[in-house]
N, C-alpha and C positions, 0 to 999 in steps of 0.2 A: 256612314263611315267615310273618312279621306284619308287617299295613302297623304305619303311622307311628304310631296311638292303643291298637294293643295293645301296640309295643315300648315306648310311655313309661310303660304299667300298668306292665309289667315293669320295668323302670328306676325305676319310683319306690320298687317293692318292693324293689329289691336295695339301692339307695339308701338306705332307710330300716333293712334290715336288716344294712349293712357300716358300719365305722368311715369315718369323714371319710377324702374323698377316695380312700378304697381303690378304689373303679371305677375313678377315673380313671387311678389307678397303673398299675392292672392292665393299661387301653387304651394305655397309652403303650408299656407294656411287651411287649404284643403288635406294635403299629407299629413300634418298634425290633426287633425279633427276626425281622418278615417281610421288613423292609428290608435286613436285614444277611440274610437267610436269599436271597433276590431276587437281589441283588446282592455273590456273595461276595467280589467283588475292589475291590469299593467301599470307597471311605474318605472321601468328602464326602457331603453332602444339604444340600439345602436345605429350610427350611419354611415354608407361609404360611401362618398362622395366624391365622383367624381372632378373632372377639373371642368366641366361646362357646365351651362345654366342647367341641367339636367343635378348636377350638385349643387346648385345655387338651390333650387329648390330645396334639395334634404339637406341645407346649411341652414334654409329659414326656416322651416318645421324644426329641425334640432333646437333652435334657438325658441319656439314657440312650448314646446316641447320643455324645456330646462324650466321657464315662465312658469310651466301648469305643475313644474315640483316634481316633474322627472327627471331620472338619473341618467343622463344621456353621454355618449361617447362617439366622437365623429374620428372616422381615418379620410383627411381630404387625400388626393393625389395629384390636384393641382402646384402651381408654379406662380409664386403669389408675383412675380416678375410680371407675369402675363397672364389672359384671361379673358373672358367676356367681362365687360363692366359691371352687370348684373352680378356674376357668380362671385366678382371678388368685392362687390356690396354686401352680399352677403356674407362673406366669407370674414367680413369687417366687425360686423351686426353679430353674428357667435358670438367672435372674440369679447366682443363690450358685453355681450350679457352671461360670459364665465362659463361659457357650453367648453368641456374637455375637447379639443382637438389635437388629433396625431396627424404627423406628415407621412403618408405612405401605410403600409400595408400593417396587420399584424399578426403576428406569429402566428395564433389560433383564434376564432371569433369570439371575442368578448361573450360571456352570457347575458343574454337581454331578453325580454318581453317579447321586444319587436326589433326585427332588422331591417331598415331602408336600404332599400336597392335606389341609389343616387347614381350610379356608373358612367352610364351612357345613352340611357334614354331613346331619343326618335333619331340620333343624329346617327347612329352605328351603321356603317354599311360592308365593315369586313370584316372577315374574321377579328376577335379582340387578341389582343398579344401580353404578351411581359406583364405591366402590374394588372391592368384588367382583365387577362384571363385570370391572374390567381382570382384576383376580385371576388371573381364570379362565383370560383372553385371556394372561398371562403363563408361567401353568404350561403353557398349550400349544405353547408356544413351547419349552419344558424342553429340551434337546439329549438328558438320562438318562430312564431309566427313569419314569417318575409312579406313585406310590402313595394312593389316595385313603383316606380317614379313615374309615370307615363307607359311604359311595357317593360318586361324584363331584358336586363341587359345580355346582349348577345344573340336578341331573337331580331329579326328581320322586320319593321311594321310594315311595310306593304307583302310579304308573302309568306310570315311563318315559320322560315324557315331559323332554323340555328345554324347562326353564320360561325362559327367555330366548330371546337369537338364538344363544346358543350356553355347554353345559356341560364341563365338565372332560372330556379324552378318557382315561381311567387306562390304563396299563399293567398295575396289580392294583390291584384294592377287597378291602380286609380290613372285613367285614362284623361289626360289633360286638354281643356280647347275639343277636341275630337275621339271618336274612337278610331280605333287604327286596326284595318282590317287582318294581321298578320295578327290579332290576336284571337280569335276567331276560325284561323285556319290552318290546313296542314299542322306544325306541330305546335304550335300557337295555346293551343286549348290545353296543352298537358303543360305548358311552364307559365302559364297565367293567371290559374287562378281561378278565383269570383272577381271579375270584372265590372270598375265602378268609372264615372266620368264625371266628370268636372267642369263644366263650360267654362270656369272664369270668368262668368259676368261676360261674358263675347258673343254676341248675337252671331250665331255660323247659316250662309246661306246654302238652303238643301239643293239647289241648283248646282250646286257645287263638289255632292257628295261623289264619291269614286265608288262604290260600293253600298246595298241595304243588307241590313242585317231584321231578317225575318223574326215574327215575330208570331205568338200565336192567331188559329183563324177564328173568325168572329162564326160563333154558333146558329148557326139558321137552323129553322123550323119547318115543317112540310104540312102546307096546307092540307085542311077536310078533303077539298075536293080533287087534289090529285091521286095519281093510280101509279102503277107499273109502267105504263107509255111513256109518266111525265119523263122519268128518269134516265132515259138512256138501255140501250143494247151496246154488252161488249162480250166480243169474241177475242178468246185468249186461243193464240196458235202458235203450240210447242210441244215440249212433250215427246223427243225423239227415243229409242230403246234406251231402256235402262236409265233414262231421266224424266221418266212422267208423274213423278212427284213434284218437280219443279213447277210445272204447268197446270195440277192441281191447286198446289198452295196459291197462286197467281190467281184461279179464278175462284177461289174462295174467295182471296181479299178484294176483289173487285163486287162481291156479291155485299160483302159485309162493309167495303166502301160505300156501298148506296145505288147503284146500277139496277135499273129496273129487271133487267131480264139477262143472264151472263149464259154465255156457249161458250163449250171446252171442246176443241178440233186439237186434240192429242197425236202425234205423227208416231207414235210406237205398235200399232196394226190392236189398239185398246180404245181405239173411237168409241165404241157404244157403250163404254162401261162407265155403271152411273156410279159418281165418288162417293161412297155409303157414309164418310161423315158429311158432305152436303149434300143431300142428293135435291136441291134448289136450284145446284150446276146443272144444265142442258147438254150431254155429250150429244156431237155432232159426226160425220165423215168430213174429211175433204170434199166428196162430190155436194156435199149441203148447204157449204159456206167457201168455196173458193170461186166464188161466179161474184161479177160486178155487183151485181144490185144487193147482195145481201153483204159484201164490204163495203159498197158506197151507206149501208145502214146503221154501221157501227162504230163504236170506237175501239177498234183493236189492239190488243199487246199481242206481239211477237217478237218470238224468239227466246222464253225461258223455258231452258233444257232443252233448246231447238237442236243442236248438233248439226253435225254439215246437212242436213236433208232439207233444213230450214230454209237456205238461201234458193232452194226450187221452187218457192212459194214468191219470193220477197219482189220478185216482177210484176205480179198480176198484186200484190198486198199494195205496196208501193204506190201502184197508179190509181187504185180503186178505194181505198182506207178513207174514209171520211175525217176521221179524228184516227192518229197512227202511236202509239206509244211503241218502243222499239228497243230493246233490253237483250243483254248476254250475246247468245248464238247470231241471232240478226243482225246484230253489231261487228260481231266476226266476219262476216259475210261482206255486209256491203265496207269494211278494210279491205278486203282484198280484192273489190272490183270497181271499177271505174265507172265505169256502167250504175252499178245501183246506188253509186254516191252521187250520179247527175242524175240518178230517180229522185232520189230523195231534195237534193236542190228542187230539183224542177216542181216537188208537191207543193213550194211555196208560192212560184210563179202562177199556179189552178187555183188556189185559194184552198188549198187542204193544208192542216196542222200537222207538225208532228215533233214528239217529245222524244228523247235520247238519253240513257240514261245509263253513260257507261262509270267503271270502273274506270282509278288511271290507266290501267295496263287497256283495256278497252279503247281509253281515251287515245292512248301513244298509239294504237294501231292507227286508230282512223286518220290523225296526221301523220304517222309515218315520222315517228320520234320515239324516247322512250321512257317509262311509265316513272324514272328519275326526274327525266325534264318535265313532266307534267306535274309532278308532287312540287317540282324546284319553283313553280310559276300558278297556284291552279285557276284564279283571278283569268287571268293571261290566254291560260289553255284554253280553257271553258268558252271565253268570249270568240278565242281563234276558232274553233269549233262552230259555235252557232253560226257565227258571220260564214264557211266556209259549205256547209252544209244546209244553211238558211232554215233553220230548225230551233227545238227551243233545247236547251243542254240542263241534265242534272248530270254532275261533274261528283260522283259518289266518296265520300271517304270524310277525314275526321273536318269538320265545317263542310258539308256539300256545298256546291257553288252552283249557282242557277243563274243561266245567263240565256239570253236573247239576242237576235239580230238587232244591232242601233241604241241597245236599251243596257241601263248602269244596272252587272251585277247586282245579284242578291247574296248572299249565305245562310245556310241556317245553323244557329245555338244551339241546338238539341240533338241528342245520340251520346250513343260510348261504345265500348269497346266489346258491348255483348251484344252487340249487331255482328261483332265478328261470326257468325255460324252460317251455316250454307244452309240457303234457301231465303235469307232475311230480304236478299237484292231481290227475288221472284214477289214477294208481298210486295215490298214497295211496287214494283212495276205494275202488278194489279190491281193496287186501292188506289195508283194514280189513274187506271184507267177507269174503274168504278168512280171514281170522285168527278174525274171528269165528265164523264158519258153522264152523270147525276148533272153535272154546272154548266154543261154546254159547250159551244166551240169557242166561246168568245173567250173563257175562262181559262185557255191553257197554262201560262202561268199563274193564275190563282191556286189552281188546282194541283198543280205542279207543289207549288209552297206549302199547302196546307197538308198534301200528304207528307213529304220528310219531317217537317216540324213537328205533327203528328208520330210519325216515324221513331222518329228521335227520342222522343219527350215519353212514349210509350215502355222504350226502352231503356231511361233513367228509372222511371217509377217502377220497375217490373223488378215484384219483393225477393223473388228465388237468387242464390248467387249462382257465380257460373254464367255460361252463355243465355243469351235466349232462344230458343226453341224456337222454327219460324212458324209452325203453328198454333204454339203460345202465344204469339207477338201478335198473330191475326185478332185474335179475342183479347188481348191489351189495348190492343189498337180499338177495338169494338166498343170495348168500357172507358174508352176515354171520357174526360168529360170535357176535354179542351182539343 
């Protein structure tokens, strides 16, 4: 993916290295072919086209569009005085091939098949005003299908957000030249669509990209001759009164992750109680597992349903953790202390890992901002984060973002909004630590990846409506086949 200032490098090069107006041919040529590909029984559209090449585009599909025997109707908002050269080429190219165009807005949105979102494209960087917010407020009114022009107009490409009171909701964004991370995250993914891209015939160098967009993990096998040993030990330490459900569910899903051997050291005075649906989990004490050598053996989650008891632990966890996954309460803990935030720095300088996996409200404590500013940037946060606490970040919520010290963001595509239920954030933390303690220390963002995307994509296919259950989601997760 590239935000908005590496797709315009790219764009000036291909610009500079095609004949006149070839890009834009080419983008209109794509908008026509996905809207007739979208909607095969369609034979109107409407377009509103803005006044920049972002309308030059849905000026040349309309005209492509009229060609294939549709009943097409453009509202430009352009100022044929003025313009980019491109957009009022095209805006020429309608006219001679008899595509209906209005100048400005219309009353109510025409009824069409499919409506082109032409507006504003990658260039929008403020709130939209006067005729393009109605614009926007028009096409969402659409009765057909919406197809937006490069991303929805009014949404942000680099961070998601809706720069107004309100952006284009698409049906499908055809992603031109690049995908653009702001569609993918924050609130991106509710006004986008099924997200499609279109290179243009433009070779894009991945050197270049600002952001990956995650993708499913490739299926490994476990040879004859491994055991229990191959895989990993992980101790999950949480579990404070009145939340040791939290800290069950965790080391279920790290069992059911793949983890040879999982310990449950629950801080609710319920140590020894075996979990009668797993009883596979290992209950431990404190006295059993809070000594060096058996945290320099594991890979540990702490802190789900840790509660304030949990930050008593996080000095002796912190120095000794071989592999340290670090969720909820733990997170709480080391916000409010200086001290366990230069712990955690400092596990990178010994050569120990560790993964962080807050919410944004999580995320704003640990920098000391607030869980607004961290939804307004998550790209931004996430990487501020790793870089600040020299760790690896899942940045939780609608596109998680996975970032690293020195290394180009990730995101992932998978999830909805029936992760919304408490206890979903304690699995994930677990089957990251099971996945990982199974893949090694070398793997932490592998491992990191394949569980949310796992996560996620568990979560779409999961047939019941309503929320999902977090210990339904563990056996979703189980029966994946991806």
């Amino acid at each position: 993916m590239h935000d908005v200032a590496a797709t315009r490098r790219i764009e000036a090069a291909a610009l500079d290295a095609a004949p006149a107006h070839a890009l834009m041919q080419r983008a209109g040529q794509a908008v026509a072919r996905l809207a007739m590909a979208t909607a095969p029984q369609g034979r109107t559209a409407w377009v509103m086209a803005g006044p920049g090449n972002n309308g030059g585009d849905g000026l040349v599909a309309a005209s492509l569009l009229h060609r294939q025997g549709w009943s097409v109707r453009v509202n430009w908002l352009g100022d044929p005085s003025r313009g980019p050269a491109d957009a009022l080429w095209a805006l020429a190219v309608a006219r001679a091939a008899g595509v209906s165009i209005a100048t400005g807005l219309p009353t109510v949105p025409p009824t069409a098949d499919v409506a082109i979102d032409g507006l504003l494209g990658l260039g929008a960087s403020r709130a939209p005003e006067g005729a393009m917010a109605q614009g926007i407020a028009l096409l969402n009114q659409s009765t057909g299908s919406v197809l937006a022009i490069d991303l929805p107009s009014g949404l942000s490409a680099d961070r998601g957000l809706v720069l107004g009171e309100q952006a284009v909701v698409a049906t499908h964004t055809l992603s031109l030249l690049t995908l653009k991370p702001g569609l993918f995250t924050a609130q991106g993914r509710d006004r986008s669509g099924r997200v499609w891209l279109d290179n243009l015939g433009v070779a894009v160098d991945e050197k270049s990209a600002t952001a990956w967009l995650i993708g499913p993990p490739a299926i490994t096998s476990r040879l004859h001759a491994q055991h229990k040993g191959s895989f990993g030990e992980v101790l999950v330490l949480g579990g404070a009164p009145g939340m040791g459900g939290a800290a069950m569910l965790a080391a279920r899903a790290a069992l059911a992750a793949g983890a040879g051997r999982v310990y449950l050291c629950r801080l609710d005075g319920a140590a020894c109680s075996v979990d009668p649906l797993c009883p596979e989990v290992m209950p431990r004490g404190t006295s059993q597992v809070l000594n060096p050598a058996t945290l320099a053996s594991c890979t540990v989650v702490c802190g789900c349903g840790g509660g304030s008891i949990v930050g008593e632990t996080l000095p002796l966890v912190l120095h000794h953790a071989a592999q340290l996954v670090l969720d909820a309460d733990a997170l709480n803990a080391v916000a409010a202390s200086t001290a366990l935030q230069l712990a955690v720095r400092g596990r990178a300088h010994r050569g120990l890992s560790t993964v962080i996996t807050p919410h944004p409200l999580e995320a704003a404590r640990l920098l000391s901002t607030t869980a607004a500013a961290v939804q307004a940037d998550r790209l931004g946060h996430a990487q501020l984060l790793a870089e600040r606490l020299a760790c690896h970040v899942v940045l939780k919520g609608s596109g998680t973002v996975l970032a690293a010290p020195g290394a180009v963001p990730r995101i992932n595509p998978t999830g909805n909004a029936r992760l919304a239920s408490a206890g979903t954030g304690d699995v994930l933390a677990g089957w990251m630590g099971g996945k990982w303690a199974s893949l090694g220390d070398a793997n932490a963002m592998k491992s990191a990846c394949a569980t949310v995307w796992r996560h996620g994509r568990s979560a779409e296919a999961f047939e019941q409506a309503g929320p999902v259950l977090a210990g339904a989601l563990i056996q979703a997760m189980s029966q994946a086949t991806t």
